[in-house]
PDB file with SEQRES, HELIX, SHEET and CRYST1 records, atoms N, CA, C and O in Angstrom:
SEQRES   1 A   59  UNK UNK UNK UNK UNK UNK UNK UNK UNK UNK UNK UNK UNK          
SEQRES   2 A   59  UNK UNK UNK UNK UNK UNK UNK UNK UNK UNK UNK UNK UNK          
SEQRES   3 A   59  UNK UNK UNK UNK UNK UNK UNK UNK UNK UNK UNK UNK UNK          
SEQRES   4 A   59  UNK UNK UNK UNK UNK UNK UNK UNK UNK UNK UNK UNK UNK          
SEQRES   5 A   59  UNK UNK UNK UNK UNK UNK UNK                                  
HELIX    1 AA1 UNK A    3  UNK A   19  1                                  17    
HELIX    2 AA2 UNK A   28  UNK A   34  1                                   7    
HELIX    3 AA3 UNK A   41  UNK A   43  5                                   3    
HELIX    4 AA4 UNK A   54  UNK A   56  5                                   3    
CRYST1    1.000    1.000    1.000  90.00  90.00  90.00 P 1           1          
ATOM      1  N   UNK A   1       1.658  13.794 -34.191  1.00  0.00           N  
ATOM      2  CA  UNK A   1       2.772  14.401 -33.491  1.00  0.00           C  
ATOM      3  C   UNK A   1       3.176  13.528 -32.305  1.00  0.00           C  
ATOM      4  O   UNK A   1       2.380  12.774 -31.747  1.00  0.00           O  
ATOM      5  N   UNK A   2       4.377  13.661 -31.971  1.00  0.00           N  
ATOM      6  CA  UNK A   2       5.106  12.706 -30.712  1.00  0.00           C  
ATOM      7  C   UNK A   2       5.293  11.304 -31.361  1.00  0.00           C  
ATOM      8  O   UNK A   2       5.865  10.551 -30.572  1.00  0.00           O  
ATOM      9  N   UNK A   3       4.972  10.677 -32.625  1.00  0.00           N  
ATOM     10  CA  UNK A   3       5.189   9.245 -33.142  1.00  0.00           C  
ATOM     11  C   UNK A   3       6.315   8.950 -32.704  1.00  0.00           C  
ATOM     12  O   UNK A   3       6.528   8.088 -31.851  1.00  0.00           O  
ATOM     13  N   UNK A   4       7.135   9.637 -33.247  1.00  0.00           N  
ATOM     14  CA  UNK A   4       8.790   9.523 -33.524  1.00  0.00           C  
ATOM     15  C   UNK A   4       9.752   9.061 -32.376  1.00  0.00           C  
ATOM     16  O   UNK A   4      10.744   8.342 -32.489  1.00  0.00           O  
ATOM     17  N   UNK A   5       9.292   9.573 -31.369  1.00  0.00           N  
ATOM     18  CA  UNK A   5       9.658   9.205 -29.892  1.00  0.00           C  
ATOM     19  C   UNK A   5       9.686   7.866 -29.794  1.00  0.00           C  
ATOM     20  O   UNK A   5      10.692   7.160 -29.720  1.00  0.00           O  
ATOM     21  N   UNK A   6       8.187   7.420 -29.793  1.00  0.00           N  
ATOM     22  CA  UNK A   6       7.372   6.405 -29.553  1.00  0.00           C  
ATOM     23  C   UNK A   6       8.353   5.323 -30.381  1.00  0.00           C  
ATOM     24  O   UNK A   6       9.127   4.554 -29.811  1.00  0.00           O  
ATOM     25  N   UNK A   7       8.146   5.425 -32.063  1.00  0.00           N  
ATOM     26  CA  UNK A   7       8.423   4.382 -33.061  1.00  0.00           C  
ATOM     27  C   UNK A   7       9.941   4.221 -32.773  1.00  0.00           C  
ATOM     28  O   UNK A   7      10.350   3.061 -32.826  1.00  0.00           O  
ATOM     29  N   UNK A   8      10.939   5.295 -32.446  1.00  0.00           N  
ATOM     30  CA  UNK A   8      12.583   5.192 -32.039  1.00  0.00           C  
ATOM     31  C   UNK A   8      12.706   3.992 -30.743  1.00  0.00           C  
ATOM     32  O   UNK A   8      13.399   2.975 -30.786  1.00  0.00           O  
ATOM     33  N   UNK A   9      11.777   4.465 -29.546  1.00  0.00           N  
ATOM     34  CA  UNK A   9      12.075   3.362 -28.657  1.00  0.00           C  
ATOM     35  C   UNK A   9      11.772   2.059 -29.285  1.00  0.00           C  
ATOM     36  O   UNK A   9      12.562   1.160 -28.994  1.00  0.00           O  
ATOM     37  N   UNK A  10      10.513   1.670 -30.317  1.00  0.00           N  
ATOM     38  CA  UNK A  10      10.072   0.617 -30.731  1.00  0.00           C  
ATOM     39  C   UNK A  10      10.945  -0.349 -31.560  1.00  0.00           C  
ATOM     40  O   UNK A  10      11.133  -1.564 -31.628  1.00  0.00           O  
ATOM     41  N   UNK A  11      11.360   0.705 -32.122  1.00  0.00           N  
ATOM     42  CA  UNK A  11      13.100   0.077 -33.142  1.00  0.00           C  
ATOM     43  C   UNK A  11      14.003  -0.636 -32.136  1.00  0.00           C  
ATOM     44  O   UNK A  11      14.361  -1.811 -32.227  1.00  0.00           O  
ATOM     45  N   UNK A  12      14.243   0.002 -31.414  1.00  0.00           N  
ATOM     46  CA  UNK A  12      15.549   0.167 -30.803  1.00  0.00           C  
ATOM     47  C   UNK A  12      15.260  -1.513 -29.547  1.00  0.00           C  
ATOM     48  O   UNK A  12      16.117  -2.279 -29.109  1.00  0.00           O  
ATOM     49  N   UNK A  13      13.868  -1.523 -29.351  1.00  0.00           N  
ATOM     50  CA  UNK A  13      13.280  -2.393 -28.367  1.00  0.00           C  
ATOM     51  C   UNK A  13      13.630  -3.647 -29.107  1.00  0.00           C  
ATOM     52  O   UNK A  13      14.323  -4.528 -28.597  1.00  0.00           O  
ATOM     53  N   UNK A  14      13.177  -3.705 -30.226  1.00  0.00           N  
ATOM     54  CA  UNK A  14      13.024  -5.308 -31.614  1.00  0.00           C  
ATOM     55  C   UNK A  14      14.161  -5.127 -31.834  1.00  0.00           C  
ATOM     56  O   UNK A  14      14.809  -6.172 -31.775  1.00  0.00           O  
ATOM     57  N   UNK A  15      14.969  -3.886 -32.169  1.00  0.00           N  
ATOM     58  CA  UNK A  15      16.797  -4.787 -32.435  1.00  0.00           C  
ATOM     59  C   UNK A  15      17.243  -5.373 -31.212  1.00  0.00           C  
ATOM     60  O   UNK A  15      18.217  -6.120 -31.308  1.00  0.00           O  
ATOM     61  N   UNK A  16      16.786  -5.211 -30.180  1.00  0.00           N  
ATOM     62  CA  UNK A  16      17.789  -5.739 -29.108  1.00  0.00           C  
ATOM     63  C   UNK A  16      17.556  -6.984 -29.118  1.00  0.00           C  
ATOM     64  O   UNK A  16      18.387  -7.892 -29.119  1.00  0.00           O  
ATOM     65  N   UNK A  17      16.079  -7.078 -29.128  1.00  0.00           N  
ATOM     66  CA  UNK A  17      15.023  -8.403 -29.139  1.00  0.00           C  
ATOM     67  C   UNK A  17      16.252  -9.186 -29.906  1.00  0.00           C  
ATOM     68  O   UNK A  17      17.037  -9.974 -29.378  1.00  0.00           O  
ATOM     69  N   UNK A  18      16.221  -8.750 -31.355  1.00  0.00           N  
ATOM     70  CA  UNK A  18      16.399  -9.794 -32.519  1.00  0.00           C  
ATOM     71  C   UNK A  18      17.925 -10.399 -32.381  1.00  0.00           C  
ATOM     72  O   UNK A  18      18.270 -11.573 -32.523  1.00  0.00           O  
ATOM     73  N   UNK A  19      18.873  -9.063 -32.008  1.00  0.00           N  
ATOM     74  CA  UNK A  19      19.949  -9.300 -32.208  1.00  0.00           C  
ATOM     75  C   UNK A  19      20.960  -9.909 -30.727  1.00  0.00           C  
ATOM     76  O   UNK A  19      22.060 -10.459 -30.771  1.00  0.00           O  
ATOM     77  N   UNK A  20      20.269  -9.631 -29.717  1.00  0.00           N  
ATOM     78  CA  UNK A  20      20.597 -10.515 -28.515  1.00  0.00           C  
ATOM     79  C   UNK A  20      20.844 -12.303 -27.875  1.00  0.00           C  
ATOM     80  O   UNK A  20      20.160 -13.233 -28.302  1.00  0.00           O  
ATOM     81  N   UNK A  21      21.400 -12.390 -27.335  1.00  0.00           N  
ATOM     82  CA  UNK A  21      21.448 -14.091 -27.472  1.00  0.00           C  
ATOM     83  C   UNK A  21      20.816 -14.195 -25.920  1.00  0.00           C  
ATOM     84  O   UNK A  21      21.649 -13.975 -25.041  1.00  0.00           O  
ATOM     85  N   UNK A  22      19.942 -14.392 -25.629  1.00  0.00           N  
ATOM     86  CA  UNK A  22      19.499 -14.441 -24.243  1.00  0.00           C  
ATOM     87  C   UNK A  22      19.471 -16.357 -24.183  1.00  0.00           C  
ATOM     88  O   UNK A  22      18.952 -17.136 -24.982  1.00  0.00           O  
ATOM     89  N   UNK A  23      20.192 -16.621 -22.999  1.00  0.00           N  
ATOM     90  CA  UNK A  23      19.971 -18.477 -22.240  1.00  0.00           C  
ATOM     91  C   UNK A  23      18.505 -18.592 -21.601  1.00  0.00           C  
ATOM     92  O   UNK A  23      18.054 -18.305 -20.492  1.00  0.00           O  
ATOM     93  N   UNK A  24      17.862 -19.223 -22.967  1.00  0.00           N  
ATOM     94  CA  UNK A  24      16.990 -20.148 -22.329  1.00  0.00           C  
ATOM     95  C   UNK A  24      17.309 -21.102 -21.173  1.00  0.00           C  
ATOM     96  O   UNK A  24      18.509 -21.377 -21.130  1.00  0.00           O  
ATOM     97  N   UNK A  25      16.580 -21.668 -20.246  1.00  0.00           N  
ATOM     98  CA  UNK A  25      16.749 -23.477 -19.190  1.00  0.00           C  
ATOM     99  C   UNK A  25      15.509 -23.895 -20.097  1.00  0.00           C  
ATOM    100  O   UNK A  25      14.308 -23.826 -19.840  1.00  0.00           O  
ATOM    101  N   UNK A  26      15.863 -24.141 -20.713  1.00  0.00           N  
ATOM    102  CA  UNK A  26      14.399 -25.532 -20.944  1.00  0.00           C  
ATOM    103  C   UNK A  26      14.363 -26.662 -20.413  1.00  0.00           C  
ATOM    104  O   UNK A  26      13.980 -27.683 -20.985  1.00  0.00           O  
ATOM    105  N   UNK A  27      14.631 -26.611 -19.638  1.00  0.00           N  
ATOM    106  CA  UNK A  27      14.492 -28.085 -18.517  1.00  0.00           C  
ATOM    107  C   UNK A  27      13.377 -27.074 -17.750  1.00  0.00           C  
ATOM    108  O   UNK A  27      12.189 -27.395 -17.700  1.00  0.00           O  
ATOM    109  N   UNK A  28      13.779 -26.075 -17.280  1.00  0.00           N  
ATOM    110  CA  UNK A  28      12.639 -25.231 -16.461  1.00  0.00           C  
ATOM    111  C   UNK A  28      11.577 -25.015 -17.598  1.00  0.00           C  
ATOM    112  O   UNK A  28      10.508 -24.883 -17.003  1.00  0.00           O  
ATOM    113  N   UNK A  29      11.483 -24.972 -18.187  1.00  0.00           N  
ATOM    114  CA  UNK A  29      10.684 -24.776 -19.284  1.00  0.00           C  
ATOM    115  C   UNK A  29       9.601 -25.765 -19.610  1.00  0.00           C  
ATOM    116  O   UNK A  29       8.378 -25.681 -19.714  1.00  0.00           O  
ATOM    117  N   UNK A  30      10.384 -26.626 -19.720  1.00  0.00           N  
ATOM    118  CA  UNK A  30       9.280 -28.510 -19.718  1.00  0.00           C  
ATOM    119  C   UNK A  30       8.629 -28.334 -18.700  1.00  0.00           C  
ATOM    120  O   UNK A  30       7.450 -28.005 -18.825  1.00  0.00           O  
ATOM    121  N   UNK A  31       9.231 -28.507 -17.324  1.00  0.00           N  
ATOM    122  CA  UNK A  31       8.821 -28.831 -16.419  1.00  0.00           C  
ATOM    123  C   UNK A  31       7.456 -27.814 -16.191  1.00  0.00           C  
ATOM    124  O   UNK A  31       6.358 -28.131 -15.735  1.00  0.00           O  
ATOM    125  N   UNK A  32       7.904 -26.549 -16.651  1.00  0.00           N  
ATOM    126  CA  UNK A  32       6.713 -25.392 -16.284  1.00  0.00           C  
ATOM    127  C   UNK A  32       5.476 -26.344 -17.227  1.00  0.00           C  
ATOM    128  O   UNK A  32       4.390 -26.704 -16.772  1.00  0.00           O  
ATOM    129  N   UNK A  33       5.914 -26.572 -18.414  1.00  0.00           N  
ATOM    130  CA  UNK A  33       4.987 -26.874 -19.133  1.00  0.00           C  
ATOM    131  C   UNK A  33       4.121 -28.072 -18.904  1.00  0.00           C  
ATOM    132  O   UNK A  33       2.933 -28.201 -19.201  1.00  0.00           O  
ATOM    133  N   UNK A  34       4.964 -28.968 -18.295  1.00  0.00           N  
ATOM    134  CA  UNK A  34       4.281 -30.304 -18.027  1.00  0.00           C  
ATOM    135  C   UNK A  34       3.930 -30.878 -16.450  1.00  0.00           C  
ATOM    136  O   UNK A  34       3.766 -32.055 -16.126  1.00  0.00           O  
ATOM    137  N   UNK A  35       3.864 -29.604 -15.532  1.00  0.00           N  
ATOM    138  CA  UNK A  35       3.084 -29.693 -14.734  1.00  0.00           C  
ATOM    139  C   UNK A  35       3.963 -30.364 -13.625  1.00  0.00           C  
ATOM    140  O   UNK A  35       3.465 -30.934 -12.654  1.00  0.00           O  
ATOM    141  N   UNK A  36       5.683 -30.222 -13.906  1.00  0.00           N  
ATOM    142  CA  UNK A  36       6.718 -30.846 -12.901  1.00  0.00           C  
ATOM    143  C   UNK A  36       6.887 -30.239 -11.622  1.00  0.00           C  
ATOM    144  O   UNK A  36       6.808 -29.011 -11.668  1.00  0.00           O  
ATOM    145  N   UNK A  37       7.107 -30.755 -10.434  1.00  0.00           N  
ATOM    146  CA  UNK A  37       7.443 -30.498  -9.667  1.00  0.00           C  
ATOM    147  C   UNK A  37       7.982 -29.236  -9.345  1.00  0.00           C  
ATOM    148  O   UNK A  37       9.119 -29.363  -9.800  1.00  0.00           O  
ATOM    149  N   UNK A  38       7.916 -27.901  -8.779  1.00  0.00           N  
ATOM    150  CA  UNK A  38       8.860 -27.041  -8.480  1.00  0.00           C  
ATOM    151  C   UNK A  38      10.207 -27.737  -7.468  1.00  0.00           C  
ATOM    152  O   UNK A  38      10.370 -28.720  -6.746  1.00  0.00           O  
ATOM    153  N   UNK A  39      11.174 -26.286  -8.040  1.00  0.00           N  
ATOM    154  CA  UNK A  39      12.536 -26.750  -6.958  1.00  0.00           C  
ATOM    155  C   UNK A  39      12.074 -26.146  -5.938  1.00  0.00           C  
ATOM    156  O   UNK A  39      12.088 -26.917  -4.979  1.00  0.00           O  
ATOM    157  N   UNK A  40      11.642 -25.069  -5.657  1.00  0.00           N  
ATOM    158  CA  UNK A  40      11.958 -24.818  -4.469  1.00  0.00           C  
ATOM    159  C   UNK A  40      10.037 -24.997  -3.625  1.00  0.00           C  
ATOM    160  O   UNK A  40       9.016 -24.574  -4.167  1.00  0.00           O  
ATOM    161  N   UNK A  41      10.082 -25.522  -2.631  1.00  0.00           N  
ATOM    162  CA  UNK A  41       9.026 -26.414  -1.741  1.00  0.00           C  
ATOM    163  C   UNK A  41       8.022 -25.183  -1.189  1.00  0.00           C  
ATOM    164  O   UNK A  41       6.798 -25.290  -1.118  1.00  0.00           O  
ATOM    165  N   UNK A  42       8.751 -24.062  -0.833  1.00  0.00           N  
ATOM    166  CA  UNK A  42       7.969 -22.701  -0.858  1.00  0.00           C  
ATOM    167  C   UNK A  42       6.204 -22.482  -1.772  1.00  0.00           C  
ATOM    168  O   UNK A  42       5.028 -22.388  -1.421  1.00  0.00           O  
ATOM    169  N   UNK A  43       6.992 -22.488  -3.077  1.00  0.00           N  
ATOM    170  CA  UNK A  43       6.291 -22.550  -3.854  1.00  0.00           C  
ATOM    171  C   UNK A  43       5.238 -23.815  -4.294  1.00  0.00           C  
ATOM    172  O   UNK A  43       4.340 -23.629  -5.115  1.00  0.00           O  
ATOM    173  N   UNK A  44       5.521 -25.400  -3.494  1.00  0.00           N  
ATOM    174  CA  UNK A  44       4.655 -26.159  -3.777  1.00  0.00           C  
ATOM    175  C   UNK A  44       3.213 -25.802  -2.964  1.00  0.00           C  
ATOM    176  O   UNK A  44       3.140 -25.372  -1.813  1.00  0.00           O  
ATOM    177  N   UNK A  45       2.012 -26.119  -3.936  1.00  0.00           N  
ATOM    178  CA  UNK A  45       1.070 -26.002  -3.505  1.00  0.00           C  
ATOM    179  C   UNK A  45       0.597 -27.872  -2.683  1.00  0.00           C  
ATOM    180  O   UNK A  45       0.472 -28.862  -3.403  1.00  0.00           O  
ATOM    181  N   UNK A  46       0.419 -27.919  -1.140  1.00  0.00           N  
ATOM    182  CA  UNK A  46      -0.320 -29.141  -1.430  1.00  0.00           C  
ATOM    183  C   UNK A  46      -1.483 -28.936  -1.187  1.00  0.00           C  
ATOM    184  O   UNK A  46      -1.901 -27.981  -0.532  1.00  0.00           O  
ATOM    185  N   UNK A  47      -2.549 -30.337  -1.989  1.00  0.00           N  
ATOM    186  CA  UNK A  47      -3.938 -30.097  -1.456  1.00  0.00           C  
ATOM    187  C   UNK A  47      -4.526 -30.470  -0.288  1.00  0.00           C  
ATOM    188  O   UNK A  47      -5.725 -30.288  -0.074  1.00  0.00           O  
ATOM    189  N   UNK A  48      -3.664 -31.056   0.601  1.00  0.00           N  
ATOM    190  CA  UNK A  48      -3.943 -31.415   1.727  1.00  0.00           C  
ATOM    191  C   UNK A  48      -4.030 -30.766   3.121  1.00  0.00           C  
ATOM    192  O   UNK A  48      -4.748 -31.214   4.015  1.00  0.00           O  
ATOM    193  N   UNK A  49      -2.980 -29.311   3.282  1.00  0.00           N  
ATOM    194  CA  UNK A  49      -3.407 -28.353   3.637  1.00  0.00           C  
ATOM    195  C   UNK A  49      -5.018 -27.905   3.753  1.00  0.00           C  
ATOM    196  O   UNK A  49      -5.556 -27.316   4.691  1.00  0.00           O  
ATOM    197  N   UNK A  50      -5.541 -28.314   2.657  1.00  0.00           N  
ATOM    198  CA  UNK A  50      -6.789 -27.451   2.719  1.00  0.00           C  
ATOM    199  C   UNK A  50      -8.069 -28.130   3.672  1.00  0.00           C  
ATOM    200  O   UNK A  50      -9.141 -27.682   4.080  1.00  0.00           O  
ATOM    201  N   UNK A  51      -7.385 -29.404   3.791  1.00  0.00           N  
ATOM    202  CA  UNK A  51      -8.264 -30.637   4.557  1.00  0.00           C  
ATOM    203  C   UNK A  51      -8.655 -29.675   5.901  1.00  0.00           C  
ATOM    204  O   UNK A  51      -9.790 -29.438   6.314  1.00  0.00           O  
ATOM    205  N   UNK A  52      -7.304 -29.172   6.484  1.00  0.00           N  
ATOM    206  CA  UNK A  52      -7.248 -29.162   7.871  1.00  0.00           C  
ATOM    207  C   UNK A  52      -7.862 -27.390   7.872  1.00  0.00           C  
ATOM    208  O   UNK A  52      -7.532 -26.540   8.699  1.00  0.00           O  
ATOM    209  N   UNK A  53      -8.362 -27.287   7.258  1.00  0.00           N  
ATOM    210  CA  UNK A  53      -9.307 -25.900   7.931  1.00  0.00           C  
ATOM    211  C   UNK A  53     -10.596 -26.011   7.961  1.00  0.00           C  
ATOM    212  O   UNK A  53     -11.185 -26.928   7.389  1.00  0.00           O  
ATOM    213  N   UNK A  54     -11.157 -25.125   8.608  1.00  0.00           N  
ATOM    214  CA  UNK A  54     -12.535 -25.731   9.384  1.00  0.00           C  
ATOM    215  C   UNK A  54     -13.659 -25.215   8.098  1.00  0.00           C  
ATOM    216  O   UNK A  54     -14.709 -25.754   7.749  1.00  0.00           O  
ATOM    217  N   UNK A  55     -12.857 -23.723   7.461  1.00  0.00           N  
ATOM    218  CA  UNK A  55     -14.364 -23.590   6.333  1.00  0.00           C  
ATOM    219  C   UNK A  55     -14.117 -24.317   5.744  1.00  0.00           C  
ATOM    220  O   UNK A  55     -15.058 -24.253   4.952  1.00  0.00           O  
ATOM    221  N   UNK A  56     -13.156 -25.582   5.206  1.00  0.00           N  
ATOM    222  CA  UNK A  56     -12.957 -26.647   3.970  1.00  0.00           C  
ATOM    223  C   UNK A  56     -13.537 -27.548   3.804  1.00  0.00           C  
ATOM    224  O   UNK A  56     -13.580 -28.295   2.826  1.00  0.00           O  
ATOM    225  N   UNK A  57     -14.517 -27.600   5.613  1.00  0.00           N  
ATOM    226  CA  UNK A  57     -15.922 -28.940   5.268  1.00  0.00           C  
ATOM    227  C   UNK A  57     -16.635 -28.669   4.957  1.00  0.00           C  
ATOM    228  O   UNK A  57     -17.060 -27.527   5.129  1.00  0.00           O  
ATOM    229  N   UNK A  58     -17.330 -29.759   4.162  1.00  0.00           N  
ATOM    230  CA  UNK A  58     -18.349 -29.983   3.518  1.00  0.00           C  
ATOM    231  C   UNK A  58     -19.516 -30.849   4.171  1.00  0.00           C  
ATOM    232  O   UNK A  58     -19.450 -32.055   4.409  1.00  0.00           O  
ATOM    233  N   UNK A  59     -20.386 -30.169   4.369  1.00  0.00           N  
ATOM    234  CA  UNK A  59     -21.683 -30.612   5.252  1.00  0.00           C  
ATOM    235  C   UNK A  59     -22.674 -30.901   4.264  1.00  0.00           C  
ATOM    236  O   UNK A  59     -23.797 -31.272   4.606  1.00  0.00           O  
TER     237      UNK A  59                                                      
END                                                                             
């Protein structure tokens, strides 16, 4: 009991899926994949930051 609910949204979820044209960037896409640079600098991690804190030595 209650399937029907369930399996209607599930339909209705995969036609949109299938029949939608959603824009990929695969340029963002590579880059995610191959370890490129982010655009925005926020988000860069550097490792050099980590130099300058005091628990980061190593004794």
């Amino acid at each position: 009991m209650g399937r029907g609910r369930a399996k209607a949204k599930q339909t209705k979820v995969a036609r949109d899926l299938k029949y939608q044209t959603h824009e990929t960037d695969f340029g963002a896409l590579a880059r995610e994949l191959h370890g490129g640079e982010s655009d925005d600098p926020d988000k860069r991690e550097d490792q050099d930051d980590w130099s300058d804190r005091p628990d980061a030595r190593r004794d």
